[in-house]
N, C-alpha and C positions, 0 to 999 in steps of 0.2 A: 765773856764770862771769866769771872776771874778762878782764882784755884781755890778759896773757897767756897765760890758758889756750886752746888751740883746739879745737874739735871733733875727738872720734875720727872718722875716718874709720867708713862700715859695714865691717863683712867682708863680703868677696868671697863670695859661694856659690862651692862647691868644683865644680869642671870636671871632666868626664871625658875632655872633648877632640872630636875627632871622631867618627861614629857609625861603627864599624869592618865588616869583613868577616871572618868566622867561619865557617872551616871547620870540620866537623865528622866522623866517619866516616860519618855517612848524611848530613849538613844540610848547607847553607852558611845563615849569616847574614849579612843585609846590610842595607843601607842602603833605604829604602821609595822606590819610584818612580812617578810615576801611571799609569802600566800596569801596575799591581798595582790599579788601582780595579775592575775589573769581578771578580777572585777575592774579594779582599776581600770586597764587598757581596754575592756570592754565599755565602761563609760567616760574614760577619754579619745575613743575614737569615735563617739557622736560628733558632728559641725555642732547642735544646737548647745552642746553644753561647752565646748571648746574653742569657738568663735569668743565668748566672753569673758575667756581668760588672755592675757597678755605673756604668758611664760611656757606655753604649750604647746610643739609641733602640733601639726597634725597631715596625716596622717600618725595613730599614736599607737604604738601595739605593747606584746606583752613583754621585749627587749628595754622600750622606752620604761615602762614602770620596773623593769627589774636594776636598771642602769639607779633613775631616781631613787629606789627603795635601798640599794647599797651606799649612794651618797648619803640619804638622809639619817639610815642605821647606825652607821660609822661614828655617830658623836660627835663627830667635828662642826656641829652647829650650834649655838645656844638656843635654838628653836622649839616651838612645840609645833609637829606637823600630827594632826588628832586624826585620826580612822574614824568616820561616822559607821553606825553598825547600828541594827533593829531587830533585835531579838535573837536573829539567828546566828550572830560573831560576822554575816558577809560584808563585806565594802563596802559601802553605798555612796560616799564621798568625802572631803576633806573638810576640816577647820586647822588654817595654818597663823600661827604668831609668830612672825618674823621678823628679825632686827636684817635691817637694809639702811646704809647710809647713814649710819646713827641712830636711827627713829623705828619704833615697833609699831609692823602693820597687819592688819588682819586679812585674810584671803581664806574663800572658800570655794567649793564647788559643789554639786550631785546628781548622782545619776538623776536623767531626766523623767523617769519612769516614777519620780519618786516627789515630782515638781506640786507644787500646791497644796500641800498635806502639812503646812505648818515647821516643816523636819528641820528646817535649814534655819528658821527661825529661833526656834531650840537649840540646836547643837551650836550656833554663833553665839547666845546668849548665857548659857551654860559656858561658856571657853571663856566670852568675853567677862563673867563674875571670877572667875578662877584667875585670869589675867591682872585683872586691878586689885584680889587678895593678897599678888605678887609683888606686885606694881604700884599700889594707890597713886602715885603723884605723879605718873609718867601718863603721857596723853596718847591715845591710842588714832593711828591714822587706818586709813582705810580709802575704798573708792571704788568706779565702775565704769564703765564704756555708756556712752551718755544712750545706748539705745538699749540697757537693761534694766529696766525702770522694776523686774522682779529684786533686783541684788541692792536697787536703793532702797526699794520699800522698805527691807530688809535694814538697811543702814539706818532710816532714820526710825524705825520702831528702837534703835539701840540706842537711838540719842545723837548719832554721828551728825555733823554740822558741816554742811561744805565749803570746802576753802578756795579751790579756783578750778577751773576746767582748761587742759589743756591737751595737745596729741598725745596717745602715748601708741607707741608700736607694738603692734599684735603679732605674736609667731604664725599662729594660725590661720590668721586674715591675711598675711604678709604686708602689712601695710600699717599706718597710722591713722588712728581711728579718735573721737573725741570722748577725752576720759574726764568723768567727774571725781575731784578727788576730797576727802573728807577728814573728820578729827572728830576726837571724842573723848572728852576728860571724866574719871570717876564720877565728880558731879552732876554732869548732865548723863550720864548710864546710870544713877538711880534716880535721876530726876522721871528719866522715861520709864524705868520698872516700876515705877508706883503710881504712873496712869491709868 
């Protein structure tokens, strides 16, 4: 480099801004508070909901959600990690959009008590419209442990398209498990909202 030349600056990772509030016709989404630690650890210390996530000891109590709920408070992420809630303001589970290695992915979870009722259909779909009002041109990844065929349904009602399947390591499982992993551009998430 000579001495006129100067360094590029890096790029910016792209913001989403602040972590919003989402209303929905059954949910509201919102922003995580630590009075959500005690529901939380109560529906992350089920195996059935925590075996299919890949970032989650388990055994999981109310130390583990209070440790997470001061990282994620803190601001030092450009994240939106959503509070799913049903009327009454309690926990019932996450919508998380997170930039990882560059690339923005969706993750979710819910209490199991709460499984079948459409909820998580909703609250993904509501995050993911708010996402690409953010975002239009950036392609949204996402994915699942190839033996939860609830959390794909789930992906391809949003238009998500699979890209490869490979191990990924589960905390909970302690082991490596076969994960499906997916993508999803503006276009094809209104292509699927207007079937």
């Amino acid at each position: 480099m000579t001495a006129l030349q100067k360094p590029r600056p890096a790029a910016a990772a792209p913001s989403l801004g602040p972590c919003p509030v989402i209303e929905t016709s059954h949910l509201t989404l919102r922003p995580h508070r630590l009075a959500d630690a005690d529901a939380m650890a109560q529906s992350l210390n089920d195996w059935r909901v925590t075996r299919m996530l890949s970032r989650v000891p388990m055994p999981y109590d109310k130390q583990d959600a209070c440790d997470w709920l001061n990282r994620t408070g803190a601001g030092v992420t450009r994240d939106w990690h959503l509070a799913i809630t049903a009327g009454d303001d309690v926990h019932i589970g996450m919508v998380a959009l997170e930039l990882r290695h560059g690339q923005w992915h969706l993750g979710y979870w819910l209490n199991r008590f709460y499984w079948g009722k459409g909820l998580m259909s909703e609250a993904t779909a509501a995050a993911v419209d708010r996402f690409f009002r953010r975002m239009p041109e950036v392609d949204l990844y996402s994915g699942a442990f190839a033996d939860n065929g609830a959390s794909l349904k789930i992906q391809d009602k949003l238009g998500f398209t699979l890209t490869r399947c490979a191990d990924l390591y589960s905390l909970s499982r302690n082991a490596m498990a076969p994960h499906i992993e997916t993508r999803l551009t503006q276009d094809a998430f209104q292509r699927a909202r207007s079937l």
